[in-house]
Each structure stands twice: as C-alpha cells, then as structure tokens.
C-alpha positions, 0 to 999 in steps of 0.5 A: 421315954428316956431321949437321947442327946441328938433328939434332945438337941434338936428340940432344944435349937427348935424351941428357941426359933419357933413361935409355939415351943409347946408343939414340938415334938420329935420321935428317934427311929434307928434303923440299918441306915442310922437314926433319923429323928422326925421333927414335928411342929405347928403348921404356923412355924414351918417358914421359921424351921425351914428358912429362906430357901432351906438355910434354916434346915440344913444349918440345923441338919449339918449341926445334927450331923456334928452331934451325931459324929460324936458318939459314931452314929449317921443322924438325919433329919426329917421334918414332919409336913402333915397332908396338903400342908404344901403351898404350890410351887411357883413352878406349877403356878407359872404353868396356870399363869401361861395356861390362861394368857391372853393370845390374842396379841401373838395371833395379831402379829401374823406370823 
C-alpha cells in the first residue's frame, strides 16, 4: 500500500516518542470532510502520544495541519483507544468518593 506524506509523517514524529515503534500503525480514510489518519499504538504508550493534558496530541495534530496545508487538503487526527482501555475520570471518581463519605460528622452539627 503506497503511504502518503501526511500518513507517513505521522508514524515518523509517533515512533520517535513511543516505547514500542513496532506497534505503530496508521490507516488514511479520505472522505467529504477531508482525510483523517487513525493513529493506532500499544496501550503502554498512549500517555507518551498523548501528553499531560493533551499537549502532546494537539502539538502533533496542529504540525499534521501544516503538512496537510501544503498540498490543499484538511487533515486530522484520530487516536485509536480500543474498548475499556479509558481510565475513569476523576470527575466520576469524586462522585464515589462523596458517595461513600462519612455523614456522621454533618448530622452532629444539628443544624
């Protein structure tokens, strides 16, 4: 399959950050809206592509952007999270967390 210069520049700036380059793979749908390259990689590297709070992403995304300009097309990035790969949020855990409190101290207060 013959890859094009924003698929293969993606996997390029991908495999220099991740821990397991081997598992890298992107796939290059083009559709009405413009081409969008789904980013798939091990599970253990998601943090690294990602980044602290999504700077990593979005660094990578907006570079992607740039290359894409250059031959007229709107490129964006999807990055492949498999089923139940998510972590829970810390909203949802601050949920559980007031869900299980202790009230006791609240009912002393007698108010």
């Amino acid at each position: 399959m013959t890859k094009f210069a924003d698929q293969e520049f993606v996997e390029y700036i991908v495999r220099a950050i991740v821990g397991h380059p081997e598992d890298v793979t992107t796939d290059r749908v083009i559709d009405e809206r413009g081409v969008l390259i789904t980013l798939k990689l091990n599970q253990a590297d998601m943090g690294y592509v990602i980044g602290r709070q999504g700077q990593t992403a979005r660094a990578i995304r907006t570079l992607l952007k740039i290359v894409g300009a250059k031959s007229n097309a709107r490129v964006n990035l999807k990055i492949y999270e498999p089923e139940g790969s998510r972590r829970p949020s810390s909203r949802s855990m601050e949920t559980n967390t007031n869900a299980n409190a202790d009230m006791s101290v609240i009912d002393d207060l007698k108010i």
